[in-house]
MARKOL-159345 format. One record per residue: x, y, z of N, C-alpha, C in turn. Coordinates in steps of 0.1 Angstrom, whole numbers, padded with zeros to 4 digits, always signed. Example, Ala and Ser with C-alpha at 12.3 -4.5 7.8 and 13.67 -1.06 7.14 Angstrom:
residues 2
+0132-0057+0078+0123-0045+0078+0132-0033+0078;+0128-0022+0071+0137-0011+0071+0129+0000+0079;
//
This chain:
residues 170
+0332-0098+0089+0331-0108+0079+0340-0119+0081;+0353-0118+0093+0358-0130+0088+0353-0141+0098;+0343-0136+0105+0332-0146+0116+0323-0156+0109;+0322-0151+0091+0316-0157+0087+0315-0172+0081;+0305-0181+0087+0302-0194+0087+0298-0198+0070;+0299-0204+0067+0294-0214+0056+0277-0217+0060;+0275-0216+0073+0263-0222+0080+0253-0211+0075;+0257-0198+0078+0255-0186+0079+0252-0182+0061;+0256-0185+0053+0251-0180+0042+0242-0190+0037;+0227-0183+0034+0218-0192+0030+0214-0189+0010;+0223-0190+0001+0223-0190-0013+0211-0199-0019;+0206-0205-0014+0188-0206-0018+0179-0197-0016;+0178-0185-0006+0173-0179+0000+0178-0162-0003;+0190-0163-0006+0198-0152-0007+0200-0142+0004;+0204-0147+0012+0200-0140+0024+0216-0149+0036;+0222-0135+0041+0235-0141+0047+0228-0136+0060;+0236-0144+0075+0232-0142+0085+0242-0136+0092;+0248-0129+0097+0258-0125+0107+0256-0126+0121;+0263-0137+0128+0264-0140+0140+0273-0141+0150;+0284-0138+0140+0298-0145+0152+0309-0139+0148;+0318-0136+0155+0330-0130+0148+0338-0134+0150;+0352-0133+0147+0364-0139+0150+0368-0128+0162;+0375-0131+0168+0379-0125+0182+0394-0133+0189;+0401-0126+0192+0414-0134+0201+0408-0131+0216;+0412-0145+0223+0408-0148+0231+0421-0159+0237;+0422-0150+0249+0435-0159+0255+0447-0165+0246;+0446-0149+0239+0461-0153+0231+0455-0160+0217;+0445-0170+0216+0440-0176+0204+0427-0171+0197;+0428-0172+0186+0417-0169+0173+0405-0178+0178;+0394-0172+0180+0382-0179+0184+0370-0172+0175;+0358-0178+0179+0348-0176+0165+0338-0177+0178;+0332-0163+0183+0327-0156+0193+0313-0151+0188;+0304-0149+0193+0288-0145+0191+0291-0130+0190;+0283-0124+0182+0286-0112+0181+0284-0098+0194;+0285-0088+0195+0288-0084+0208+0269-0076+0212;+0260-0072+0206+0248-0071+0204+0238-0079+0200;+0223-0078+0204+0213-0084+0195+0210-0077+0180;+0216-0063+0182+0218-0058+0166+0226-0061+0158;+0241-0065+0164+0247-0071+0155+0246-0086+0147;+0234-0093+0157+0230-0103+0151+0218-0101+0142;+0222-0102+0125+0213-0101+0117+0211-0106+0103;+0201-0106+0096+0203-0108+0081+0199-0100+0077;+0211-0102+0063+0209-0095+0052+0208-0099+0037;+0198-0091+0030+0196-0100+0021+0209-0101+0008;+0212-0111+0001+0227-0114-0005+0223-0107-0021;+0232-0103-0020+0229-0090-0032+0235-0097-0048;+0231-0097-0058+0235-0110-0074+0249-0106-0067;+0253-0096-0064+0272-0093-0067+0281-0101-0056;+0272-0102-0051+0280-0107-0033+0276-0120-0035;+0266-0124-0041+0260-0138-0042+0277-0147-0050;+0275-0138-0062+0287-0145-0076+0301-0145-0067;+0305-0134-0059+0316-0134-0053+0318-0143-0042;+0307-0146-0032+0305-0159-0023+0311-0173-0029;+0303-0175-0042+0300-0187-0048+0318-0184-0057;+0325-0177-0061+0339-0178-0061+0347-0178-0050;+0341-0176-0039+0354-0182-0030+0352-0194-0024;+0338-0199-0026+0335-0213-0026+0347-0220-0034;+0349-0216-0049+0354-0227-0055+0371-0220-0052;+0376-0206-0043+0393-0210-0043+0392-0217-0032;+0382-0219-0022+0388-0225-0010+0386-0240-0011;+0379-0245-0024+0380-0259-0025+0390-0263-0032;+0395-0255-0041+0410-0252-0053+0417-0257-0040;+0416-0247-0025+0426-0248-0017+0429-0258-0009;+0419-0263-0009+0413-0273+0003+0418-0285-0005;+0415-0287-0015+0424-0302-0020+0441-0299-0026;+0445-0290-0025+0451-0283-0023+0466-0293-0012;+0456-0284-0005+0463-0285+0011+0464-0301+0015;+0456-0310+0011+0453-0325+0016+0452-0328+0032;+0459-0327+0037+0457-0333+0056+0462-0320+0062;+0465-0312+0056+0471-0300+0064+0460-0292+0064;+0450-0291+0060+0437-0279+0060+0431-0286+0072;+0427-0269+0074+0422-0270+0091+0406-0267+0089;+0394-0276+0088+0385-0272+0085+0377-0266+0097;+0373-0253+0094+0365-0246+0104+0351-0236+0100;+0347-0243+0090+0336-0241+0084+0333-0221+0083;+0347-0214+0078+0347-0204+0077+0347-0197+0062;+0338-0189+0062+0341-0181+0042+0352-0179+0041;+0361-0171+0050+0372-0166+0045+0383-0169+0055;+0396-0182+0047+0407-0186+0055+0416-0184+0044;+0427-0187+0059+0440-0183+0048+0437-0199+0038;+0454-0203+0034+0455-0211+0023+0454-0224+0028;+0456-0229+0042+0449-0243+0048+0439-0242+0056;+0427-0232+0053+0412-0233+0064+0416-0231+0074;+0425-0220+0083+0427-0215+0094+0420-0198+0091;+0413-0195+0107+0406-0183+0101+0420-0175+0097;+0417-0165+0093+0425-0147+0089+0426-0145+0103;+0442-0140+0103+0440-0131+0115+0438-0121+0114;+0430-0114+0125+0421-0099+0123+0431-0087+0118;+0445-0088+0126+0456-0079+0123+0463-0080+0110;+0462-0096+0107+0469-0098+0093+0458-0088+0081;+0446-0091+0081+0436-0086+0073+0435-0070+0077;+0439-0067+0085+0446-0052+0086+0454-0041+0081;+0466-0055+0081+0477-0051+0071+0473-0052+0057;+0468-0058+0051+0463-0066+0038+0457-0049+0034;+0445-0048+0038+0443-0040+0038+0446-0025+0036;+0456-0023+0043+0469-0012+0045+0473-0008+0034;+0481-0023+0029+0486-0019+0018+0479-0020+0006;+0468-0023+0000+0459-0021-0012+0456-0008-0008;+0458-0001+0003+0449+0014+0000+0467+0023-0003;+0476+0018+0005+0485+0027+0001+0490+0024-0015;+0487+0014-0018+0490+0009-0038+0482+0019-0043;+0474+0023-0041+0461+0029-0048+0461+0041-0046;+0454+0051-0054+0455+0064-0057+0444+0071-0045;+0442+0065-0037+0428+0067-0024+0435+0078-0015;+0434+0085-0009+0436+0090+0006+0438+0076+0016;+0446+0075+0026+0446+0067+0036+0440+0067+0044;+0430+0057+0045+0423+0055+0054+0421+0045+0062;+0417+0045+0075+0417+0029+0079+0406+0021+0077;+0402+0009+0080+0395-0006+0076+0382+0001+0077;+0385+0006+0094+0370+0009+0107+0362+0019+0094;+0371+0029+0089+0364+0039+0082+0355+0038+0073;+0358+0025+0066+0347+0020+0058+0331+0018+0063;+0337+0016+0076+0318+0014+0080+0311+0030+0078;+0318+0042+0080+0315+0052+0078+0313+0057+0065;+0320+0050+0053+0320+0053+0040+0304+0050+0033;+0303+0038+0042+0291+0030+0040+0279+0036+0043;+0280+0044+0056+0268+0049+0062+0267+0062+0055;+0272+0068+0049+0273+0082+0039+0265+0077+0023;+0273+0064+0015+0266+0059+0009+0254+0059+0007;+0249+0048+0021+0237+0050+0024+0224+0059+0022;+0233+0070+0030+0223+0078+0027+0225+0089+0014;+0231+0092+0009+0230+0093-0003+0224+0092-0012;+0221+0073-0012+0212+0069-0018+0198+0068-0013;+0196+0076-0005+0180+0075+0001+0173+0068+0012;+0189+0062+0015+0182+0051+0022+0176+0053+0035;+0165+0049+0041+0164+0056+0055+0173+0052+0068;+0170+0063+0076+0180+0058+0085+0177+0046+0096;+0167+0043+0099+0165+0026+0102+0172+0018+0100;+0169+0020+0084+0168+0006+0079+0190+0005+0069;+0191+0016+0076+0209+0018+0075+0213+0012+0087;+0203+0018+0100+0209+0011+0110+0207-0003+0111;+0201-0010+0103+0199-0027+0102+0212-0030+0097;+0212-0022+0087+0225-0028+0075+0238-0029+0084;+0238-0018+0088+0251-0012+0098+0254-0022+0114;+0242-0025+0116+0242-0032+0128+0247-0029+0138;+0237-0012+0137+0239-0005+0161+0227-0009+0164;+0231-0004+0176+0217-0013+0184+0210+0001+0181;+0213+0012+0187+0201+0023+0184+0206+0035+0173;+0194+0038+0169+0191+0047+0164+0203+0057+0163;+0203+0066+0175+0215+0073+0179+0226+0069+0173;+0233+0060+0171+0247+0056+0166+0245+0060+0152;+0239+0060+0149+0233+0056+0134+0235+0068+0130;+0229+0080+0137+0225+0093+0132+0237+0103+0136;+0241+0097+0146+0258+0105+0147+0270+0100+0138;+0265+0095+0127+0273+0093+0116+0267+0096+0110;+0254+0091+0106+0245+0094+0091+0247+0104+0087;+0240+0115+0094+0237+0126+0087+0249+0135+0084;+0261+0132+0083+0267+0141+0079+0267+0152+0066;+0264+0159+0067+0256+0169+0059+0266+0170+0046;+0260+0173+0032+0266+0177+0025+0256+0190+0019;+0265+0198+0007+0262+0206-0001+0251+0204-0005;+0250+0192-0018+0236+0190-0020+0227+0185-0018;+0227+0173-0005+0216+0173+0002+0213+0187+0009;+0220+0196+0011+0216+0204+0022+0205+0213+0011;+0212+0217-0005+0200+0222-0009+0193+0217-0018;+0189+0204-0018+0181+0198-0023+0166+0199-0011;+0169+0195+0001+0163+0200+0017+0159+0212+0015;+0165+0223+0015+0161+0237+0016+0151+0238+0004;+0155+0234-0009+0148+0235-0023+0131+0227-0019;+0131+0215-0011+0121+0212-0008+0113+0221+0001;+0118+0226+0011+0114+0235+0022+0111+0252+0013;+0113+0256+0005+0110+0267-0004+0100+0261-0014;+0099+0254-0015+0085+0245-0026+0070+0242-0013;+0076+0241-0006+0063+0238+0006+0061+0252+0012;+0069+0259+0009+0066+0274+0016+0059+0284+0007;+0064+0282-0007+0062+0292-0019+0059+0285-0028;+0055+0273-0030+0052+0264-0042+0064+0261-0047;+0063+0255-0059+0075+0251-0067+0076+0264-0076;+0066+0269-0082+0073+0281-0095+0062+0280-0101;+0056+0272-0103+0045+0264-0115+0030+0276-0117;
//
């Protein structure tokens, strides 16, 4: 996310595009194409993510007149306090410490994509269309995280597989 363009969110449409990422490159912060054709994708912008967009719209214009000739405009959602991107390691630390404030287990940034793909399917989602959200190129990536088995999926599965074998009870 902090690759993300201003260009790239389309709020008439509701629908954000992910294209590019921030990346250091010869020592400097650069705004790089993303490393896949899966990583290049849209998604549709959710009312919650929409309201939260449309508030950092207005701190980084708070910031931006703010700043007067010192803002660095780089047509990025998320900069520090003169429109220079985040650096990836600063947003690291940031990070760090909201999870060690917080009553959470420690975990790192990366792990979130995993938190997400469990989510996922939890909620039903299929695994395709996780791997869209998630942005691997195949299938395979997708499913060596997904399915990490739990308790009650596992007998919710079996309870289905005993209803197709023996009926339901009825």
């Amino acid at each position: 996310m902090l690759g993300l363009s201003w260009d790239d969110v389309d709020l008439e449409r509701d629908v954000l595009s992910i294209k590019r990422q921030v990346q250091r490159v010869d020592g400097a912060l650069a705004l790089v194409d993303v490393k896949t054709r899966a990583g290049r994708r849209s998604l549709p912008l959710l009312p919650w993510a929409r309201d939260a967009l449309l508030e950092q719209a207005r701190w980084q214009s708070d910031h931006k007149r703010r700043a007067g000739e010192s803002w660095e405009e780089t047509g990025l959602v998320f900069t520090t306090r003169t429109g220079r991107a985040i650096q990836p390691r600063s947003f690291s630390r940031s990070f760090e410490r909201l999870v060690a404030a917080s009553p959470l287990r420690v975990i790192r940034l990366h792990d979130l994509r995993h938190s997400v793909a469990s989510l996922l399917k939890q909620a039903g989602v299929a695994p395709r269309d996780a791997m869209g959200i998630l942005g691997h190129s195949r299938i395979s990536v997708t499913m060596e995280i997904y399915p990490h088995g739990d308790e009650a999926t596992q007998r919710e599965g079996l309870g289905r597989l005993g209803d197709a074998l023996f009926g339901d009870g009825d």
